[in-house]
C-alpha positions as MATLAB code, in Angstrom:
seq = 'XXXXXXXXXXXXXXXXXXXXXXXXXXXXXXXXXXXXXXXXXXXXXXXXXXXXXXXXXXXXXXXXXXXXXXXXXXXXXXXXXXXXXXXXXXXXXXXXXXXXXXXXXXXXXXXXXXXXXXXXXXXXXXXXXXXXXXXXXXXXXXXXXXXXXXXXXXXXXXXXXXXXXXXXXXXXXXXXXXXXXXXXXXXXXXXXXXXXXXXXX';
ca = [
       0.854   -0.353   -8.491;
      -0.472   -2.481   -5.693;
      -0.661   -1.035   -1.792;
      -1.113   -3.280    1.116;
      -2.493   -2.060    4.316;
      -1.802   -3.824    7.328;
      -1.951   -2.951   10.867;
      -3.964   -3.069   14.247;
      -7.892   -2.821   14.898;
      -9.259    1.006   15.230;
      -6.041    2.492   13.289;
      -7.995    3.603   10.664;
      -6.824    1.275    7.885;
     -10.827    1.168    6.112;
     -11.129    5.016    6.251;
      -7.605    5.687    4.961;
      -7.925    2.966    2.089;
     -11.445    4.417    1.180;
      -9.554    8.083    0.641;
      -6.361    6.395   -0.919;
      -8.187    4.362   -3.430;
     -10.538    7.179   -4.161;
      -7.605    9.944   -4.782;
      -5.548    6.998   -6.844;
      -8.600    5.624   -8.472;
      -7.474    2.251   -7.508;
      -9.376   -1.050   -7.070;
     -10.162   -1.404   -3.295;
     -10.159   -5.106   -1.793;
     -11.383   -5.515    1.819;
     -10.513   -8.870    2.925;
     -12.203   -7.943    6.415;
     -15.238   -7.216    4.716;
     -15.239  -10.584    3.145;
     -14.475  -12.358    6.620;
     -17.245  -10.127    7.977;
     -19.597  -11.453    5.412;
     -18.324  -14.866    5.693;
     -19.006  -14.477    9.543;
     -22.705  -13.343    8.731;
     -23.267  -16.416    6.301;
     -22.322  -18.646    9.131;
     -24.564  -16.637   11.544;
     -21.240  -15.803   14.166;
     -19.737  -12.519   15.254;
     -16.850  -11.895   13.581;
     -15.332  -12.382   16.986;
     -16.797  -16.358   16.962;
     -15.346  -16.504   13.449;
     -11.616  -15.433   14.453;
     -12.208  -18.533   17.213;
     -13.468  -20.840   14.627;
     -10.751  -20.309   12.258;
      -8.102  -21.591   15.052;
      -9.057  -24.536   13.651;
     -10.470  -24.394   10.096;
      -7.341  -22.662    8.264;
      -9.206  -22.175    5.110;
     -11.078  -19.390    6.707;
      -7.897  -17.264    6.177;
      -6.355  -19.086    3.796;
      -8.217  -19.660    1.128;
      -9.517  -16.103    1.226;
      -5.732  -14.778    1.222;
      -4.613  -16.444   -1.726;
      -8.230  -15.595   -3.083;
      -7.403  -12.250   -2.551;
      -3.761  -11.701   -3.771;
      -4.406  -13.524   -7.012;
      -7.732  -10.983   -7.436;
      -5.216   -8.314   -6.687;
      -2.415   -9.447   -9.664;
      -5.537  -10.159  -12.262;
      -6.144   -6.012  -11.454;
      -2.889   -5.059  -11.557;
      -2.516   -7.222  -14.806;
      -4.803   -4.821  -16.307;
      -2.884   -1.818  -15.745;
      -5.090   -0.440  -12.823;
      -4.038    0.680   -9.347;
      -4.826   -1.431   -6.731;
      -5.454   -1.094   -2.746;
      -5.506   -4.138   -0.778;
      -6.842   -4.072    2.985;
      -5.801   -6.962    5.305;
      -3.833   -7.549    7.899;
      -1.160  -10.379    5.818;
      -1.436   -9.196    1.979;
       2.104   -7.868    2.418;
       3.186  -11.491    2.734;
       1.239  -12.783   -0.041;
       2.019   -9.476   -2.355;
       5.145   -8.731   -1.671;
       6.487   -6.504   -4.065;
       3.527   -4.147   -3.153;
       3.699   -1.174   -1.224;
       3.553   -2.214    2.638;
       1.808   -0.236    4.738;
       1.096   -0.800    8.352;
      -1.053    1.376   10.805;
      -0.996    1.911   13.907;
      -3.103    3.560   17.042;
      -2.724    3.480   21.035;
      -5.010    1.300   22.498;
      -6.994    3.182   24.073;
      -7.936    5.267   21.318;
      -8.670    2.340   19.682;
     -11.196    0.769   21.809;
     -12.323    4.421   21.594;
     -13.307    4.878   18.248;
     -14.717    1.106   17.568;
     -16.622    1.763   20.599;
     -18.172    5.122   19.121;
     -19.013    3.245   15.761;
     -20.925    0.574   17.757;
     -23.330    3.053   18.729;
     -24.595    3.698   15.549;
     -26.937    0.776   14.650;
     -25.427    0.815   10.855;
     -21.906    0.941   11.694;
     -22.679   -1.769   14.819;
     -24.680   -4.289   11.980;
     -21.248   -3.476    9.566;
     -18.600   -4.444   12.307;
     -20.724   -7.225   13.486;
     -17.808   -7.333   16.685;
     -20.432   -9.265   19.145;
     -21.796   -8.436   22.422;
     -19.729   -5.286   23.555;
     -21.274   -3.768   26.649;
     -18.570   -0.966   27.719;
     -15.028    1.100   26.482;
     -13.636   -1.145   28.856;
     -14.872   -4.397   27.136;
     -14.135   -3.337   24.081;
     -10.449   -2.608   25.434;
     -10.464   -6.425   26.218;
     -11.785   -7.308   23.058;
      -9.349   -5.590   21.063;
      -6.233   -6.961   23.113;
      -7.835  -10.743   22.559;
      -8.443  -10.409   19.005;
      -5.090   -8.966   17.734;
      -3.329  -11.936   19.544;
      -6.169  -14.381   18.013;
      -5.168  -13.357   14.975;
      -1.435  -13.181   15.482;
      -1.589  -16.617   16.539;
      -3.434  -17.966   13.820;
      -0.878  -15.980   11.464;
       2.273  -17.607   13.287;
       0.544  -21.157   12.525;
      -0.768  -21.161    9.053;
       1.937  -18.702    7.915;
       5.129  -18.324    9.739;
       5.299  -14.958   10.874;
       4.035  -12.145   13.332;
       2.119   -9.299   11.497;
       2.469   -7.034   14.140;
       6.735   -6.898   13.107;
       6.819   -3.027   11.563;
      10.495   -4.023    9.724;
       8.497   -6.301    6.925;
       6.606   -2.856    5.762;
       7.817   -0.004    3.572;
       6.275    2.733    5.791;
       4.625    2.567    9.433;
       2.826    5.582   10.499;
       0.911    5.930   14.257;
      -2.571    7.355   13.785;
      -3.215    7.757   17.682;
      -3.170   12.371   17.215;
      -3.755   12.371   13.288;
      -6.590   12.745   11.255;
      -7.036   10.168    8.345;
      -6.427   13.243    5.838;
      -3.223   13.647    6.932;
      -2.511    9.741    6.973;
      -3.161    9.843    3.547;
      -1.173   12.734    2.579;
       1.798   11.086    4.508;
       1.178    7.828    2.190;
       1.035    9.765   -1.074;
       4.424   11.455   -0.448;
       5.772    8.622    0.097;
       5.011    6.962   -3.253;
       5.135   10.032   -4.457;
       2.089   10.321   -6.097;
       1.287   10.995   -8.691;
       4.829   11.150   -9.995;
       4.609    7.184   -8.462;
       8.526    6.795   -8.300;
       8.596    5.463   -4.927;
      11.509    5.360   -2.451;
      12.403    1.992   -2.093;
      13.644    3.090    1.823;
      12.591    0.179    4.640;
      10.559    1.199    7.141;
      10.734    4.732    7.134;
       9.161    6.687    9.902;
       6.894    9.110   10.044;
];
């Protein structure tokens, strides 16, 4: 089995995929971890890569098809696998689609609160962030950086909720419960999942 997680920044998509794959012993691929590194090797923010990559396509690209092809080699070998980045539902698409989702302001809330731990801050690398109210900003730039960049290189708008399986708003709930939603809905570990679009919770 092969689960996608898509959705916007602060929703909670690395701590629910860090439970998920731990509680389905699946293979757990980052692909904003490997941007983040890729950002670091080039000695930018991950907010001056995202800029960069308007205009060098391979920065997404490459490291998307990268990515999915990892993710089939895994699956190949009969192991679960958890893939977390924002267009892996387009590239795996008979994998489980999630997308996340969170009010903005709790959002810039929560990234906020991890940049003021020095670790977390180094591990984001987001830039220069001086305020919650920057970092409001910041987040409303980026997603449509990125949905922009999707739209050109790929043809569609990430942020649509009717190309996933199962859309669930994190704003009130803890990631616990996000992942308790998820496994009921691929009914774990029976695994015979409902094959329902989009279905709400």
């Amino acid at each position: 089995m092969i689960i996608t997680i898509s959705g916007t920044p602060g929703s909670g998509k690395s701590t629910v995929a860090k439970i998920l794959a731990e509680r389905l012993q699946a293979e757990r691929i980052y692909v904003g971890g490997i941007r983040r590194e890729l950002a670091k090797k080039k000695n930018m923010t991950l907010q001056e890569l995202n800029i960069y990559a308007e205009t060098h396509p391979e920065t997404d690209v490459d490291i998307d098809t990268q990515v999915a092809a990892e993710a089939r080699t895994l699956e190949k070998k009969e192991k679960n696998v958890l893939v977390e980045g924002r267009t892996q539902f387009h590239f795996l698409p008979k994998s489980v689609k999630l997308y996340l989702k969170v009010d903005l302001q709790e959002a810039a809330r929560r990234i906020w609160k991890d940049l003021q731990q020095e670790a977390k801050k180094k591990e984001r690398n987001e830039g220069n962030v001086h305020s919650l109210a920057e970092m409001k900003k910041a987040l409303i730039q980026r997603e449509e950086n990125d949905a922009q960049r999707y739209k050109k290189y790929y043809g569609f708008d990430h942020r649509n909720e009717k190309q996933y399986d199962l859309v669930i708003d994190t704003t009130k709930i803890k990631p616990e419960e996000v992942v308790e939603k998820i496994l009921a809905f691929i009914d774990f570990p029976n695994r015979n999942r409902s094959r329902n679009k989009n279905k709400p919770l």
